[in-house]
N, C-alpha and C positions, 0 to 999 in steps of 0.2 A: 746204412745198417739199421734195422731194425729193432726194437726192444718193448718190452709189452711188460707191466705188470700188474698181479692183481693184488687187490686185498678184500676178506670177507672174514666175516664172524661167523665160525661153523657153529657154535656152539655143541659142541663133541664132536672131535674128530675119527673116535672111534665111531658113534652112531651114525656118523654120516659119511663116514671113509666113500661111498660108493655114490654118492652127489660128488664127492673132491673130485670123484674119478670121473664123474661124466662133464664137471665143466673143463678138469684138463684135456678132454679127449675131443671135446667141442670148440673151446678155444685156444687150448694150449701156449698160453702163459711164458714168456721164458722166465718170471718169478712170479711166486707165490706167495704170500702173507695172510696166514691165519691166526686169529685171536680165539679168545674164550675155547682153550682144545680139549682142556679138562681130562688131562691125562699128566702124570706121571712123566717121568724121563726114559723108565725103560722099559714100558709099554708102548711108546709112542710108534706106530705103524710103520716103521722106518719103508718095510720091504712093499709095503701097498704104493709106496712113489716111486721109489724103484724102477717096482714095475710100470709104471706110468710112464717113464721114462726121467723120471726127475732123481738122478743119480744124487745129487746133493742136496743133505737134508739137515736141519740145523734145529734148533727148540732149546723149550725153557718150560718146565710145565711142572703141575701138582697135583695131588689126585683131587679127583670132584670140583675145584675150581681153579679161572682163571688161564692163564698160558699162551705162548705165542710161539708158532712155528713158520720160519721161512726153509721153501721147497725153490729149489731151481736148477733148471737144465744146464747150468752153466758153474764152473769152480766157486763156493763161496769161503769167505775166509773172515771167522767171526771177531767182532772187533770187542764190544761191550754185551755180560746181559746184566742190565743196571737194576739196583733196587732203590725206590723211590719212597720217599716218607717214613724211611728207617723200618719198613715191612718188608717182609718177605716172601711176599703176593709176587708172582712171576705173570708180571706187567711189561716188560720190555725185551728187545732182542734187535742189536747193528749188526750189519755185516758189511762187508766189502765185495763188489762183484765188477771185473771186468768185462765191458762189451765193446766191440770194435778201438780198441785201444783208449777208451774213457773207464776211469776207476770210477762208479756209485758208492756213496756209503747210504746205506738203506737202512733206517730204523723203521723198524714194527711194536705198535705200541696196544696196547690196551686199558684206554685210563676208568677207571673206576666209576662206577655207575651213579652211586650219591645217596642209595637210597630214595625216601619220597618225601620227605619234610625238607625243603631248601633253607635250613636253619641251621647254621655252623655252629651254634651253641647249643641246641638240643640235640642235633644227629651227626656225631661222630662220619658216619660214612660219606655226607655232604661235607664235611672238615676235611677230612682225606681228599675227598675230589677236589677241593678249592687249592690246598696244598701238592697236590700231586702238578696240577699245572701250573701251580706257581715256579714247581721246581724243571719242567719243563722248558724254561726260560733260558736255561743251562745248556740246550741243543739247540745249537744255531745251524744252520744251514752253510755250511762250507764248500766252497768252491776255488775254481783255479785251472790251472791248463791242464787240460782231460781230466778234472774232474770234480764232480757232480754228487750232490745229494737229493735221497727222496724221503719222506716220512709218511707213512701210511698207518693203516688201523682204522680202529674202534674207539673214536675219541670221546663218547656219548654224550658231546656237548651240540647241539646246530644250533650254528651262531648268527644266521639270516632269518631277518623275517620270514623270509620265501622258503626255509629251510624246515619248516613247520606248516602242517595244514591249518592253523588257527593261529598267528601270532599273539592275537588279542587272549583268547582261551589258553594257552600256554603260558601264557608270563611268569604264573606262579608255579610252574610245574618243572619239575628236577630236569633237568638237560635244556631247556631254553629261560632261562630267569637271569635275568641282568645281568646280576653279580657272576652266572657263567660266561653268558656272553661276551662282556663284555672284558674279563680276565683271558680268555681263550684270545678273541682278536691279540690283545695286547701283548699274548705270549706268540703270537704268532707273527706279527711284524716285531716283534722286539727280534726272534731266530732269523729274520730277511727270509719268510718261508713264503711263496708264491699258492694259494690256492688253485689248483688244478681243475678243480672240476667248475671253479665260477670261473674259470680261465676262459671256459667250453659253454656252458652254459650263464645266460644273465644273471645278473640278480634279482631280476623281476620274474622271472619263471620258477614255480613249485620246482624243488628237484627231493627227491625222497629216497635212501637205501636201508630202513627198517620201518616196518608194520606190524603192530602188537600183536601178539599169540590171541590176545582176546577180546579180539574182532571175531565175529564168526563170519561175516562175511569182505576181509580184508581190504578186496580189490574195489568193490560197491562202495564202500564209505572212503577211502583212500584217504585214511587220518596218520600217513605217516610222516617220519622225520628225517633229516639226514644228517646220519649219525658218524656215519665213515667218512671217513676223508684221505685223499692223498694230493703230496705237497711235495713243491720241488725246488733246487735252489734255482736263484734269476737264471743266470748261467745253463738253465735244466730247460726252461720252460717256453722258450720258443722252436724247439723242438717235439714240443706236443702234437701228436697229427689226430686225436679225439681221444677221447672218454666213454664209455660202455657202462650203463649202470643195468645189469642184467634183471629186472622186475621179474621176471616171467618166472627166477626161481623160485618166487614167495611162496611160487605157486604144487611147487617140486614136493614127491612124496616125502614128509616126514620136515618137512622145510628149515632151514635157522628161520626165525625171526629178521637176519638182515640178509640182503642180497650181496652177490658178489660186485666191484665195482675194477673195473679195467682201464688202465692208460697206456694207450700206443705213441712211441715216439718213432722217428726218423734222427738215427744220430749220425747221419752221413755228410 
């Protein structure tokens, strides 16, 4: 039995509804997880998946920021959408989905960007991020007979050296500085969460799924980060059959800023 899921940060789901449409019609996902949708709850495109063929559509959204929508071809059935650091920033979205008789619970998260001063006492927004994944620590990765966790998103922390085009030149810069990295790891083996894509790939290989808007020429300089991630419980993770980190759509008219990133399993 087969099972595929994505996740990517469209950054407007309305302005981009018709990239959503072409990587489901190219790769066709049996879930979907989108961050930053920036939309409202009852604006949300519901009938544009629909038609794509993703009868079940779930979200969590606000106008002009923030938000997270999971799409999928299969029954979902939403467990939590939690609110973190006592704000009302719609940053998360679980759900429950059956495949070949294994229950997933699948969290889609979107943790907070930090601002640009990595100073928890002068920048509130950097205070937030550090606390947001503090509180993190409270989803563990739950498993058991058929069944299985995944966590996905836009965590906008990379936490490997290789996870950066410049480890050296980034140290002091908001999503790769110590004090993230090294809380991020710690929140992550504290959940028993298995990284997926260093699963697939080393940690001695660059891997990258965001490139800044302001690059002009993004792909020539290849200063990007990796920012998204998806993570599975033990129990999840040796039925990983690859990873798909789609670059090419940086390149896509009207582009997000990160690309889509895909995990195929074999759950037979």
């Amino acid at each position: 039995m087969s099972f595929s899921i994505a996740t990517w940060n469209i950054n407007s789901v309305r302005l981009r509804m018709p990239l959503v449409e072409q990587l489901l019609a190219e790769h066709a996902p049996d879930v979907l997880c989108l961050q930053e949708t920036k939309v409202p709850d009852n604006l949300f495109p519901i009938k544009a998946f629909q038609k794509a063929g993703y009868e079940h559509v779930t979200f969590s959204g606000q106008k002009g920021y923030h938000g997270v929508a999971t799409v999928s071809r299969h029954p979902l059935e939403v467990v939590e959408r939690r609110r973190f650091c006592d704000s009302d920033d719609c940053r998360h979205l679980s759900v429950h989905v059956e495949i070949g008789g294994r229950r997933i619970l699948i969290h889609n998260f979107y943790v907070p960007a930090g601002g640009d001063e990595p100073d928890p006492e002068i920048n509130p927004k950097f205070r937030q991020k550090l606390d947001f994944v503090a509180e993190m620590h409270d989803v563990p990765a739950v498993e058991g007979d058929n069944l299985s966790s995944i966590l996905v998103g836009d965590l906008n922390i990379a936490p490997l050296e290789n996870d950066v085009w410049s480890h050296r030149q980034l140290l002091k810069v908001v999503s790769h500085t110590p004090i993230e990295t090294t809380s991020f790891e710690a929140m992550r083996r504290a959940g028993n969460w298995v990284d997926l894509m260093r699963q697939i790939v080393p940690p001695e290989e660059k891997l990258y799924t965001w490139w800044s808007y302001r690059s002009k020429d993004w792909e020539a300089s290849d200063r990007g980060r990796r920012l998204d991630h998806i993570w599975s419980s033990p129990n999840l993770a040796p039925h990983l059959q690859g990873i798909d980190i789609l670059r090419h759509a940086r390149s896509w008219e009207r582009p997000s800023d990160h690309v889509p990133v895909i995990a195929k399993f074999d759950l037979g």
